[in-house]
C-alpha positions as CSV (number, residue, x, y, z in Angstrom):
1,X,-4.9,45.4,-18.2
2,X,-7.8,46.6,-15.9
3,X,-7.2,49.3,-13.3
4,X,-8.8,46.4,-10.6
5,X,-6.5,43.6,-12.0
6,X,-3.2,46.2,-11.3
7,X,-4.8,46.5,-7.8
8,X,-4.9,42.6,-6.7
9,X,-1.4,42.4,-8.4
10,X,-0.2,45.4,-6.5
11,X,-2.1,43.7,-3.2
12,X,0.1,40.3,-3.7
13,X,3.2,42.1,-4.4
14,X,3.2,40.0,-7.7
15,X,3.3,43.2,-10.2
16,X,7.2,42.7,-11.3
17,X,7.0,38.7,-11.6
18,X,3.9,39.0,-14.1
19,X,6.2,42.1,-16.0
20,X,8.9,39.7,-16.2
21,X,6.5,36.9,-17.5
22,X,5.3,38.7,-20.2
23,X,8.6,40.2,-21.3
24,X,10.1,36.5,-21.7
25,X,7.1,35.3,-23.6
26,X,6.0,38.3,-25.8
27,X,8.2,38.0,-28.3
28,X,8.2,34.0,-29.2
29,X,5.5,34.7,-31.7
30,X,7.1,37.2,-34.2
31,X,10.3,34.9,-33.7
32,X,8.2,31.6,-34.7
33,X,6.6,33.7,-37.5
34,X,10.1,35.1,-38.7
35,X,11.9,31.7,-38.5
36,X,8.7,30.4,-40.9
37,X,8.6,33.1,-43.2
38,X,12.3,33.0,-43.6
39,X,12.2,29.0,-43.9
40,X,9.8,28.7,-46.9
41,X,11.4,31.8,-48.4
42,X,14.8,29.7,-48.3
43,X,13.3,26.5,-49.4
44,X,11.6,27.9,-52.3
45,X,15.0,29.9,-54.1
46,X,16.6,26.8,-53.2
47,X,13.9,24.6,-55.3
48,X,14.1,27.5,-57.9
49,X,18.0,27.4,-58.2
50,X,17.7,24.1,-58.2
51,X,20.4,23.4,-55.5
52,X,19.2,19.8,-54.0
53,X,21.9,19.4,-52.0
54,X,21.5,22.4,-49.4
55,X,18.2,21.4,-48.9
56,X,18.9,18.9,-46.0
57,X,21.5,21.1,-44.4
58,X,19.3,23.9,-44.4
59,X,16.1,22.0,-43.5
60,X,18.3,20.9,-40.3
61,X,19.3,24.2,-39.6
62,X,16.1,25.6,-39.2
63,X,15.0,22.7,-37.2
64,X,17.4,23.3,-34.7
65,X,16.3,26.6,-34.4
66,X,12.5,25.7,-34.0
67,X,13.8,23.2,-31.4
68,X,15.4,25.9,-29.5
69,X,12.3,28.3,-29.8
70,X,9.9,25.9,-28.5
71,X,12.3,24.7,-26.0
72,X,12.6,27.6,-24.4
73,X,8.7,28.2,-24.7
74,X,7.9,25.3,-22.7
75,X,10.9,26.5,-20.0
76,X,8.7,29.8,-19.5
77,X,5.5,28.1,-19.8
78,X,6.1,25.0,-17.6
79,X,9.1,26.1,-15.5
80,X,8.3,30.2,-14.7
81,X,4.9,31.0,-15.6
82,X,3.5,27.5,-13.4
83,X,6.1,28.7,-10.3
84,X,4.8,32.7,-10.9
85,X,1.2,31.6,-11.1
86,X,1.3,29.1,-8.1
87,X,2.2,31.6,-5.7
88,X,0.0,34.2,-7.1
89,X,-2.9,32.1,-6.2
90,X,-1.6,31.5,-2.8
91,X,-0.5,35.1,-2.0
92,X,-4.3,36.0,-3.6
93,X,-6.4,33.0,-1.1
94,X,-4.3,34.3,1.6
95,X,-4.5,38.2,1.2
96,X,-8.1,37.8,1.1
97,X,-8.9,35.2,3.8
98,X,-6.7,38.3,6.4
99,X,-9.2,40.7,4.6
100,X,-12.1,38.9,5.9
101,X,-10.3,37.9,9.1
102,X,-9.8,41.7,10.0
103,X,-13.5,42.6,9.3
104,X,-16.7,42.9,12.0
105,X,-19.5,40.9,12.4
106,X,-21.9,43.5,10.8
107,X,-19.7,43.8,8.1
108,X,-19.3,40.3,7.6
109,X,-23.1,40.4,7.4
110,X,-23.7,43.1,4.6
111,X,-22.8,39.8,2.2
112,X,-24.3,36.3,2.0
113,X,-22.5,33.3,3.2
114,X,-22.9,32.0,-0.5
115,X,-21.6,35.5,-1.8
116,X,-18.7,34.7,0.4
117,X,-18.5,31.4,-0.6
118,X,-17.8,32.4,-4.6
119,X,-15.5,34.9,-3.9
120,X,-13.0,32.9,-2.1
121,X,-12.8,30.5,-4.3
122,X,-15.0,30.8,-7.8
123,X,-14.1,34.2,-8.4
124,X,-10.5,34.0,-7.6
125,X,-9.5,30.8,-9.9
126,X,-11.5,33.5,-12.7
127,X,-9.1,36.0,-11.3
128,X,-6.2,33.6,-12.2
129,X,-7.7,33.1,-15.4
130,X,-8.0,36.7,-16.3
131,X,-4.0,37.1,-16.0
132,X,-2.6,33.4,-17.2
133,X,-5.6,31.5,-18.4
134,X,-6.0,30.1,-22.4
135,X,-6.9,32.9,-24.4
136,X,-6.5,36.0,-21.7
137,X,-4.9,38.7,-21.0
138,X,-1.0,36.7,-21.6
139,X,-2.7,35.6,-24.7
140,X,-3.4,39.4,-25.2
141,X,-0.1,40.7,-25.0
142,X,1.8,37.9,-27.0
143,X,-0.7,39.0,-30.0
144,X,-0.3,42.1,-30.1
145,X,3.2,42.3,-29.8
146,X,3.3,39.7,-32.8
147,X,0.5,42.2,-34.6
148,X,2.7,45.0,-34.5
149,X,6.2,43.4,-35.5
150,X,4.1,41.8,-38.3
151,X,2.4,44.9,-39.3
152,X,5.7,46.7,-39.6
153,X,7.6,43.9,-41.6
154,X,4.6,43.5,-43.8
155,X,4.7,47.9,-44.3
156,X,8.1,47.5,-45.5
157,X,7.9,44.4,-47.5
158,X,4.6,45.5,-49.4
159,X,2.2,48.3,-48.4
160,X,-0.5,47.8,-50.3
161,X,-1.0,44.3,-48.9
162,X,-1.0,46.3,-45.4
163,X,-3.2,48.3,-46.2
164,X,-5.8,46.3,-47.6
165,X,-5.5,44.0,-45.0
166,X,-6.4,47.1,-42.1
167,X,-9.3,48.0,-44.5
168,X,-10.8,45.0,-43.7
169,X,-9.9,43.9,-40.4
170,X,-10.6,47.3,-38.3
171,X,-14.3,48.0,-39.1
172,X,-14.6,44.3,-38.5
173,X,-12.8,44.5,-35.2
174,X,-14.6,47.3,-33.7
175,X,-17.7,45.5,-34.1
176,X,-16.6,42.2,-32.7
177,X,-14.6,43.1,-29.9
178,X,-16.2,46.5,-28.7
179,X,-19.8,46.8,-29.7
180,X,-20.7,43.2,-30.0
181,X,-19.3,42.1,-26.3
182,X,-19.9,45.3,-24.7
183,X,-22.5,43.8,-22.4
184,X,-20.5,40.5,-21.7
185,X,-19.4,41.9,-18.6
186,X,-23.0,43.1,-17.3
187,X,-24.2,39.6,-17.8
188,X,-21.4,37.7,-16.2
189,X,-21.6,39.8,-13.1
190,X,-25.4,39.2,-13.4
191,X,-24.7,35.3,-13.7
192,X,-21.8,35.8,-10.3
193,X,-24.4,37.6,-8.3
194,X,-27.1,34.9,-8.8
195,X,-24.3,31.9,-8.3
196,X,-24.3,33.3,-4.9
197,X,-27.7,33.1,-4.3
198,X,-28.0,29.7,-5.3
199,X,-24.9,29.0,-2.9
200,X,-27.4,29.9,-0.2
201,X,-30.1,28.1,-1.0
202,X,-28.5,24.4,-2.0
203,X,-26.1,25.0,1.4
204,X,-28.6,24.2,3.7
205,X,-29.5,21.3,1.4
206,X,-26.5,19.9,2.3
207,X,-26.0,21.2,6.1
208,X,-29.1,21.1,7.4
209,X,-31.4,18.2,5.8
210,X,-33.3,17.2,8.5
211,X,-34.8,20.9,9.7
212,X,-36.1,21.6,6.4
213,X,-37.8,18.1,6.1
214,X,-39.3,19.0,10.1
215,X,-40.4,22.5,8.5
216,X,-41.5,21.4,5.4
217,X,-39.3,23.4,3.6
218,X,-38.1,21.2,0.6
219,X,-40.4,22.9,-1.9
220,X,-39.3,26.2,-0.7
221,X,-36.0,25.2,-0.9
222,X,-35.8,23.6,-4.3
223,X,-37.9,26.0,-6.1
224,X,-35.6,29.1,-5.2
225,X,-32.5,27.1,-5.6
226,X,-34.4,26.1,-9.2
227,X,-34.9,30.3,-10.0
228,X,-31.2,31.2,-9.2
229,X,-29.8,28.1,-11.2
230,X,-32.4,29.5,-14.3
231,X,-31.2,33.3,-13.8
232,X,-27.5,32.0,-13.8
233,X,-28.0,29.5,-17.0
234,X,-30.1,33.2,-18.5
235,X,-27.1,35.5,-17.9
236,X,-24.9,33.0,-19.1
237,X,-26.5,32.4,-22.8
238,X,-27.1,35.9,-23.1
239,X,-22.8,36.5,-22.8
240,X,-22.2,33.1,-25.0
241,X,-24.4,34.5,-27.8
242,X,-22.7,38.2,-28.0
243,X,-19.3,36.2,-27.7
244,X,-21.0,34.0,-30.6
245,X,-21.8,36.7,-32.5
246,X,-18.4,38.2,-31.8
247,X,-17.0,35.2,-33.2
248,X,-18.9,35.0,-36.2
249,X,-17.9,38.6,-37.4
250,X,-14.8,38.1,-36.7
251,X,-14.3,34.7,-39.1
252,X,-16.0,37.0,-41.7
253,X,-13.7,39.4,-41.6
254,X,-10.9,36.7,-42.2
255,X,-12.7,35.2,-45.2
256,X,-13.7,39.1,-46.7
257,X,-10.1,39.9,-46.5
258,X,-8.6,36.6,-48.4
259,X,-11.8,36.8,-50.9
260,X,-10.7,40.4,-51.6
261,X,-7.1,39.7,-52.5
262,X,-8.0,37.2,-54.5
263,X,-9.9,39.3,-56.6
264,X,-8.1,42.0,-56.6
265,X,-4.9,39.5,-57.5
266,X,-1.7,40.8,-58.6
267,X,-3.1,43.9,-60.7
268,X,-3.6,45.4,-57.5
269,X,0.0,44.6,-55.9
270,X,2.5,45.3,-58.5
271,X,4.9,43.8,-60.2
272,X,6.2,42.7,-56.8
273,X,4.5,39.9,-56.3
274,X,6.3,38.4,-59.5
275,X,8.9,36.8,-57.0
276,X,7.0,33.9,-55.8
277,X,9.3,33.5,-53.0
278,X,8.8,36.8,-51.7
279,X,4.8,36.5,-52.6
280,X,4.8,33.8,-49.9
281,X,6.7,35.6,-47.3
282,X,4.6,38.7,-47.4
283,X,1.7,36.1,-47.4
284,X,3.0,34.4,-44.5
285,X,3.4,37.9,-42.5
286,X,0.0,38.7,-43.5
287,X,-1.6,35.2,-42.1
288,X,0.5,36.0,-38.8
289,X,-1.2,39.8,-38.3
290,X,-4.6,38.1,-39.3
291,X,-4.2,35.4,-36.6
292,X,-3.0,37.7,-33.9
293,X,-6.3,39.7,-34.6
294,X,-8.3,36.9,-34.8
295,X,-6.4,35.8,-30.7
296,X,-7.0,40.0,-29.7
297,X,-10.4,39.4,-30.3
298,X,-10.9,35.9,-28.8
299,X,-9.1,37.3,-25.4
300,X,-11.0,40.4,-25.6
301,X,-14.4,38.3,-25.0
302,X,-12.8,36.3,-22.0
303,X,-11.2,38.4,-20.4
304,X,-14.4,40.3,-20.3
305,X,-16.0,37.4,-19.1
306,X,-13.6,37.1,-16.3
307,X,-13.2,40.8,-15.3
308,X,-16.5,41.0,-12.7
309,X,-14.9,37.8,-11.1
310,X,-11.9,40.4,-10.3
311,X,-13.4,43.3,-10.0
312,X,-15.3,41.3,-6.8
313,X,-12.2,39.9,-5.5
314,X,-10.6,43.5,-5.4
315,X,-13.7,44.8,-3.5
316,X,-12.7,42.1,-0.8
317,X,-9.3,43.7,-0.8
């Protein structure tokens, strides 16, 4: 987590709620991806014994289970996470509308009224984001907790799998979510800084009509308004292409690694693989690591597209 984010959670006094968050939801992953692995494991020696009838019982057993898992995943999503997040937002809105209360005119004036403008509202839903949002930093966490657990089971159950597997993945990792995002953040702040500008131009649109008309000022008007709207649309495809690009190496590194153990095939492995059961578990652990690298590097680029939205929200603070 950013230094700044720790700050505005420190601010709203919302630091242990988030910890406790995360704690209840980190490990539903690895669980989900244990109670699967062990599932088609089961199902399979069962198929191979040829013993029909525990198929239903044990189907039903696992059910329950999975009904149980994602029960409880929608209680922390739905029921804590919504109540955590709600009054995040509201301790946030608040902490920062008494920062700007307790501030002097000429300090209010260093800022635009449309820099203003974003920061108490844009910027802080971004902030929100950042923390809880689809594919952020929560999304972070849960991934690489389910990385790790999955990278040790799959160490113990084969390591040449887990090694191949990091061959391929890290290179491919570095350059999608460090070198290939890098200047995500520099362009988003770029695209916030010109939002605000455009805020002050299109509010008088709105406030005060009929004294531009009187001063023939709609050309003016427009045409800036026009060059902020183009620097923000600018910024923004510059930041959606690395993230592109981002994307696109890392979907390459996902095919290179299942291309490569196909080829290599079962001469490379060992004569463990000869169990098909166990094939497919170490399979399934495998698709679980590659996912959770695939989510790392999808939050990566978000929350790097949300960070300046913070990082201006904390400089109110």
């Amino acid at each position: 987590m950013n230094r700044k984010v720790r700050i505005i959670l420190k601010e709203t006094g919302m630091t242990k709620d988030f910890i406790l968050v995360m704690i209840l939801r980190a490990p539903f992953d690895f669980i989900n991806a244990l109670l699967s692995a062990n599932m088609l494991e089961t199902f399979i020696r069962l198929a191979e014994r040829k013993e029909e009838g525990e198929l239903l019982p044990t189907f039903g057993m696992f059910l329950l289970f999975t009904v149980i898992m994602f029960g409880y995943n929608m209680f922390v999503w739905a029921v804590v996470t919504m109540k955590i997040n709600i009054r995040f937002i509201k301790k946030l809105r608040m902490r920062v509308y008494k920062s700007l209360l307790s501030r002097t005119g000429q300090e209010m004036e260093e800022l635009s009224a449309g820099d203003w403008i974003s920061r108490l509202n844009s910027d802080i839903d971004k902030t929100d984001l950042y923390l809880v949002g689809p594919l952020n930093f929560m999304h972070l966490l849960i991934a690489s907790v389910n990385m790790t657990l999955s990278a040790a089971v799959l160490f113990m159950l084969n390591r040449t799998m887990l090694a191949v597997s990091l061959l391929v993945t890290l290179p491919f990792f570095y350059l999608s979510s460090v070198v290939a995002i890098r200047k995500v953040p520099v362009f988003k702040k770029n695209s916030r800084e010109h939002y605000a500008k455009y805020t002050n131009w299109m509010e008088p649109v709105v406030n005060a009509s009929e004294s531009i008309r009187i001063f023939d000022g709609e050309e003016l008007v427009m045409a800036k308004a026009e060059e902020e709207s183009l620097k923000i649309m600018k910024n923004n495809m510059k930041a959606h292409k690395r993230t592109a690009l981002a994307t696109g190496i890392n979907t390459f590194s996902g095919m290179t690694g299942y291309l490569l153990l196909l080829f290599l095939g079962n001469s490379m492995i060992g004569s463990e693989l000869d169990d098909f059961a166990r094939m497919m578990k170490i399979t399934q652990y495998r698709g679980e690591m590659m996912k959770s690298v695939m989510m790392i590097n999808s939050c990566v680029g978000r929350m790097k597209g949300n960070l300046p939205a913070a990082e201006r929200v904390e400089e109110v603070l």
